[in-house]
Backbone as CSV, one residue per row, in Angstrom:
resi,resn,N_x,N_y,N_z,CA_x,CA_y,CA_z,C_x,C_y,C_z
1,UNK,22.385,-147.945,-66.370,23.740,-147.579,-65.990,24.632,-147.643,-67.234
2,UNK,25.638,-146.430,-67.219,26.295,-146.445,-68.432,27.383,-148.354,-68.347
3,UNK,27.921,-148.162,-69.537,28.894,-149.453,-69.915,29.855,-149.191,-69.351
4,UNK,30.629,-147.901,-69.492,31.500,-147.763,-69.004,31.896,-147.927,-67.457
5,UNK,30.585,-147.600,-66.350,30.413,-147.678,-64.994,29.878,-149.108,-65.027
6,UNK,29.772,-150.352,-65.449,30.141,-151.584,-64.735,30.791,-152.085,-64.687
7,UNK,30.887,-153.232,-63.751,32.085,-154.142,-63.798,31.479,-155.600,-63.688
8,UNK,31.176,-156.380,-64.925,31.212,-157.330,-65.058,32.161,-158.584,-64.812
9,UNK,31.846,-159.273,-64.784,32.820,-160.813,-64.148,34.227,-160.825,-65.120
10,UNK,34.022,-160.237,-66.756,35.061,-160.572,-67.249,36.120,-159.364,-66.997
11,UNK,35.799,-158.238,-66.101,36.344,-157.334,-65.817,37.236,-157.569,-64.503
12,UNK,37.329,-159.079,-64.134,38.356,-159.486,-62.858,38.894,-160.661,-63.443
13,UNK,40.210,-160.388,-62.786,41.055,-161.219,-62.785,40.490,-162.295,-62.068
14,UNK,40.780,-163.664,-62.238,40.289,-165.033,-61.539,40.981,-166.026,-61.535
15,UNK,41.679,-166.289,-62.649,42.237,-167.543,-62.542,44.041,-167.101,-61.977
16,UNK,44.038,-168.592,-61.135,45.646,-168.824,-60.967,47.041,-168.104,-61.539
17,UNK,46.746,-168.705,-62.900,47.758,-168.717,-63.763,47.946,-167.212,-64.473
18,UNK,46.888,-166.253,-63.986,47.018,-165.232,-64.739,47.541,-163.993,-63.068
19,UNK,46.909,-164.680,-62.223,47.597,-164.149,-60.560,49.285,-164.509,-61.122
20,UNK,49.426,-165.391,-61.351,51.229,-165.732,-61.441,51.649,-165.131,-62.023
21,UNK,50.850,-165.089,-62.995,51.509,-163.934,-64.360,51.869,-162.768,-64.120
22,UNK,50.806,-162.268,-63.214,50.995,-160.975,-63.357,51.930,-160.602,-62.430
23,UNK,52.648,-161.505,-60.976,53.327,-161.245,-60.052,54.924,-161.563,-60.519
24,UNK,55.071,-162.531,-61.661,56.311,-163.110,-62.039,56.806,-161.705,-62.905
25,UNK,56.037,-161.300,-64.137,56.264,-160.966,-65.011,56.020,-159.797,-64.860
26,UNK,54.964,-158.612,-64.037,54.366,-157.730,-64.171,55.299,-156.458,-63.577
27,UNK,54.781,-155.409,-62.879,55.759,-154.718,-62.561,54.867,-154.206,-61.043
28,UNK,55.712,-153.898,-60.345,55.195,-154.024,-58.568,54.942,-152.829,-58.186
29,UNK,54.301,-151.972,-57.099,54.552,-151.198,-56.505,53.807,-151.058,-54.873
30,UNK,54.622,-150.735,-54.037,53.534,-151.327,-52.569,53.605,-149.527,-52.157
31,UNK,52.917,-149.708,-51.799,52.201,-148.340,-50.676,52.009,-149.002,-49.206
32,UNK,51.427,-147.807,-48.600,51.030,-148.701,-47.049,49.955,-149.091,-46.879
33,UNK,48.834,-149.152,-47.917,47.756,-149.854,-47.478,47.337,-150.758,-48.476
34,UNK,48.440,-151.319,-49.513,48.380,-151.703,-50.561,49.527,-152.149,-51.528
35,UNK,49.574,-153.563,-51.986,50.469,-153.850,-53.202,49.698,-153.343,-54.247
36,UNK,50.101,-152.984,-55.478,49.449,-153.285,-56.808,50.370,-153.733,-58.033
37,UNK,49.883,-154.909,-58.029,50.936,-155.702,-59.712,50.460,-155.233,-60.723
38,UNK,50.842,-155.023,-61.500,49.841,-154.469,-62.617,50.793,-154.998,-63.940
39,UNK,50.232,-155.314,-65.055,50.660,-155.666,-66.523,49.962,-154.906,-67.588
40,UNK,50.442,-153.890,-68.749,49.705,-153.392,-70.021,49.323,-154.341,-70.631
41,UNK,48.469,-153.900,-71.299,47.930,-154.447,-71.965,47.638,-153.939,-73.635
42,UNK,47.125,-154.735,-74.496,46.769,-153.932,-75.724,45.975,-153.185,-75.985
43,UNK,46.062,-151.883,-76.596,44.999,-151.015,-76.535,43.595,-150.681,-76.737
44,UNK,43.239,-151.799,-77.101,41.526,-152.118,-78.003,41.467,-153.666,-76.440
45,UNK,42.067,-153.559,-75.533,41.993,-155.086,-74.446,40.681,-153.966,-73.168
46,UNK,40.064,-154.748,-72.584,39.302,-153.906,-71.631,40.456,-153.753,-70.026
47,UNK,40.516,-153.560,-69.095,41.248,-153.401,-67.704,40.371,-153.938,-66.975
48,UNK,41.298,-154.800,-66.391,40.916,-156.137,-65.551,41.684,-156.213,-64.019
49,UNK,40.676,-156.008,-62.654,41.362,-156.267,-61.110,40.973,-157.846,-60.491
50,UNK,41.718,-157.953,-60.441,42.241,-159.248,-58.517,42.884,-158.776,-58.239
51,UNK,41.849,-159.166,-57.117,42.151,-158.771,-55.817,42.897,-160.028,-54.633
52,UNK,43.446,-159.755,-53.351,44.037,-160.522,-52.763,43.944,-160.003,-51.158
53,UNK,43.070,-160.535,-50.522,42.817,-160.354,-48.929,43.459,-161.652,-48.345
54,UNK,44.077,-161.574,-47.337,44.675,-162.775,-46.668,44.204,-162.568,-45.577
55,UNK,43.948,-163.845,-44.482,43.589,-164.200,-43.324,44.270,-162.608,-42.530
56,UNK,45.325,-162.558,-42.588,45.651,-161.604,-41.536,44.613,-160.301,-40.960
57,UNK,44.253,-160.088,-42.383,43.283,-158.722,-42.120,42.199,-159.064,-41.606
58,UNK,41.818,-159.742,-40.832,40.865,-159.983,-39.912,39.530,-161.298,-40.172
59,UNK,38.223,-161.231,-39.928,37.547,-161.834,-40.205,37.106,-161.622,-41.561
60,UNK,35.884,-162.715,-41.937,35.506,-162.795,-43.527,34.580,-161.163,-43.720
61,UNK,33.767,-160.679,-42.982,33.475,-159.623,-43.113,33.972,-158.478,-43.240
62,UNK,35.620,-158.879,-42.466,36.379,-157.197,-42.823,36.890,-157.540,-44.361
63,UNK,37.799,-158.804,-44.547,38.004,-158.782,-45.776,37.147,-158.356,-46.840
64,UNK,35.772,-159.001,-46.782,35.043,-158.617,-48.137,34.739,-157.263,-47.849
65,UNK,34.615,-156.591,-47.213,34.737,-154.976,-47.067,35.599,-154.674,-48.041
66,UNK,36.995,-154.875,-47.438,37.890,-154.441,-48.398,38.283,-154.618,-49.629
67,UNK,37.255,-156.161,-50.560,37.442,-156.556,-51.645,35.994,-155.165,-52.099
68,UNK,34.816,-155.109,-51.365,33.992,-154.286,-52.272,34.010,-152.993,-52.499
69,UNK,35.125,-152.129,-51.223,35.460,-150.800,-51.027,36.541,-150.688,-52.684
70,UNK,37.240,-151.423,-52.816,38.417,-151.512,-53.650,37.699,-151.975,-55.162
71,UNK,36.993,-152.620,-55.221,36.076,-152.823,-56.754,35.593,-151.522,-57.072
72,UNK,34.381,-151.246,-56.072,34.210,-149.938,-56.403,34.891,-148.690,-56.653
73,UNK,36.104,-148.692,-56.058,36.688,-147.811,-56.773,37.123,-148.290,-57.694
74,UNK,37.781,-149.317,-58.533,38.040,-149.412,-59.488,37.073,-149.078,-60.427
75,UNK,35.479,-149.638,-60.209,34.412,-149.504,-60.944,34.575,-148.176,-61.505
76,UNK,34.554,-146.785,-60.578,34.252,-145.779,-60.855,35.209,-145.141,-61.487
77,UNK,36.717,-145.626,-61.440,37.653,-144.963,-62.188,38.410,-145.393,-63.733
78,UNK,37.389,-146.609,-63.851,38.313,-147.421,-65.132,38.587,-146.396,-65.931
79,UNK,37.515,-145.822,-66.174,37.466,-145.144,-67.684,38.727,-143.950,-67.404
80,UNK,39.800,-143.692,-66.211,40.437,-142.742,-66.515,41.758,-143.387,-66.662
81,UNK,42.097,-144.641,-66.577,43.290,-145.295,-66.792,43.495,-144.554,-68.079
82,UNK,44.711,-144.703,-68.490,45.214,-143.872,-69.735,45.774,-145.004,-71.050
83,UNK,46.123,-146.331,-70.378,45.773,-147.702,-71.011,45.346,-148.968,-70.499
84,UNK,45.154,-149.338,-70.545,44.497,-151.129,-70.486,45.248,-151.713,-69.581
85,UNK,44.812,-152.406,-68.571,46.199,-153.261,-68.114,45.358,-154.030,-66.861
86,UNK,45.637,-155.110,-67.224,45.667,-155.933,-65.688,46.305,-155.722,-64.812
87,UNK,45.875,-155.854,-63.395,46.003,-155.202,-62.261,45.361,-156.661,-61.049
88,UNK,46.560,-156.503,-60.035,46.398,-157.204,-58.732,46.845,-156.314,-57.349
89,UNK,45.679,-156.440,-56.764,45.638,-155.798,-55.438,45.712,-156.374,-54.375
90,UNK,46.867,-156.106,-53.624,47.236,-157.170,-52.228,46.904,-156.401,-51.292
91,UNK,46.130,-156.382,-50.451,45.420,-155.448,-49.144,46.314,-155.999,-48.384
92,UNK,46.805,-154.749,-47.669,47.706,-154.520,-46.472,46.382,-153.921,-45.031
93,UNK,47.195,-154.779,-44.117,46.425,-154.132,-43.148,45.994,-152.450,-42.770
94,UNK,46.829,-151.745,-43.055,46.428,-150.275,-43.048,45.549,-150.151,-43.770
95,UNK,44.601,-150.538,-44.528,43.908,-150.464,-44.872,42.617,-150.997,-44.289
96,UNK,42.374,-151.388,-43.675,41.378,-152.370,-42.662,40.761,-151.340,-42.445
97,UNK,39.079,-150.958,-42.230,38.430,-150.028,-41.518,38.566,-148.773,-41.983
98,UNK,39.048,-148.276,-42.881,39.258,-146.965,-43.617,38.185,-147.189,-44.441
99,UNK,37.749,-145.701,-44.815,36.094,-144.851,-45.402,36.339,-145.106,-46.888
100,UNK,35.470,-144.945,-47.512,35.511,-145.543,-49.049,36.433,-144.448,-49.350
101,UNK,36.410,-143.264,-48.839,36.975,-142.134,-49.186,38.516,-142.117,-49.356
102,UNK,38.796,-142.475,-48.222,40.113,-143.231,-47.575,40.851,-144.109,-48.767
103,UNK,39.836,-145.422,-49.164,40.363,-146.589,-49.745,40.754,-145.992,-51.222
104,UNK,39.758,-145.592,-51.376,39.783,-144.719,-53.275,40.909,-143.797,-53.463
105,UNK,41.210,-142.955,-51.893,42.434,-142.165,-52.316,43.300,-142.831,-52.786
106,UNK,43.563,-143.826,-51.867,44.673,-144.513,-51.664,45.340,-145.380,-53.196
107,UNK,43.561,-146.130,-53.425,43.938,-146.405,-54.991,44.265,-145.981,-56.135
108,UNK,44.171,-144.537,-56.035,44.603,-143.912,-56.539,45.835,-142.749,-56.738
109,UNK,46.127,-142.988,-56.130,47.333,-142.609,-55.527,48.228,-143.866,-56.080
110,UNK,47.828,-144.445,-55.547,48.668,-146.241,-56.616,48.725,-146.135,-57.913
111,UNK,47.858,-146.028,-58.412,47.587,-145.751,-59.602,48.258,-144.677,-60.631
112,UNK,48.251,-143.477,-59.860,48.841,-142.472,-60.195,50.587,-142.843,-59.769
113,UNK,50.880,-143.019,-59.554,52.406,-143.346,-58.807,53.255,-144.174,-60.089
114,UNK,51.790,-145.023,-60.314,52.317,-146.778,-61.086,52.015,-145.929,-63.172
115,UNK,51.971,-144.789,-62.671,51.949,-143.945,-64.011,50.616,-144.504,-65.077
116,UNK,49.553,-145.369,-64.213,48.336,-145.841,-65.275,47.466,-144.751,-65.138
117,UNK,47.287,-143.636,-64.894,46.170,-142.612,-64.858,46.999,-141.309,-64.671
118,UNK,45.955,-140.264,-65.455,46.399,-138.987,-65.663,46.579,-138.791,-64.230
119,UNK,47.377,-137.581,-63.741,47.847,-136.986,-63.065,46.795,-136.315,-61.958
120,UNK,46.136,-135.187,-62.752,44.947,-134.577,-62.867,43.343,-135.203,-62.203
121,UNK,43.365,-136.779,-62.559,42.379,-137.640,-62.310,42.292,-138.158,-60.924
């Protein structure tokens, strides 16, 4: 598998203090099936997601649905971000039970909105 199509451990966000960071300091944008915080980064830095499922959205099986529907798309689109940037994803219930097809639009559409990816992409 190419480099560019994985997503290794150092490719997520994890710790606390960098969740704070990015919600204090970063810049916001919510959709309806989705927050996304996001912070630039430096241009030679790799792009990094956390994620954030809360009890509301149902049991532990729907959540991790929605944490692996939402990786994977990130997986498959890093390489079109246009720069670097850490990124936090708050799953909204509209999103619950929607097709990978569904979830990926959607992230992208975020994405595109939050001006980190070409237009086109």
């Amino acid at each position: 598998m190419p480099a560019q199509f994985t997503l290794p451990s150092s490719a997520r966000v994890r710790h606390r203090r960098d969740f704070a960071r990015l919600k204090q300091q970063g810049h916001r944008l919510a959709r309806a099936g989705l927050v996304l915080n996001w912070m630039e980064l430096p241009p030679q830095s790799d792009p990094r997601l956390g994620l954030i499922t809360t009890r509301k959205l149902g049991p532990a099986v729907v959540r991790n649905r929605c944490r692996r529907l939402l990786r994977e798309s990130f997986r498959l689109n890093q390489h079109c971000l246009q720069r670097p940037a850490d990124m936090i994803v708050v799953v909204r219930t509209n999103l619950v039970g929607k097709t990978f097809a569904a979830v990926q639009t959607e992230f992208l559409a975020a994405l595109r909105d939050a001006g980190l990816i070409k237009l086109n992409a």
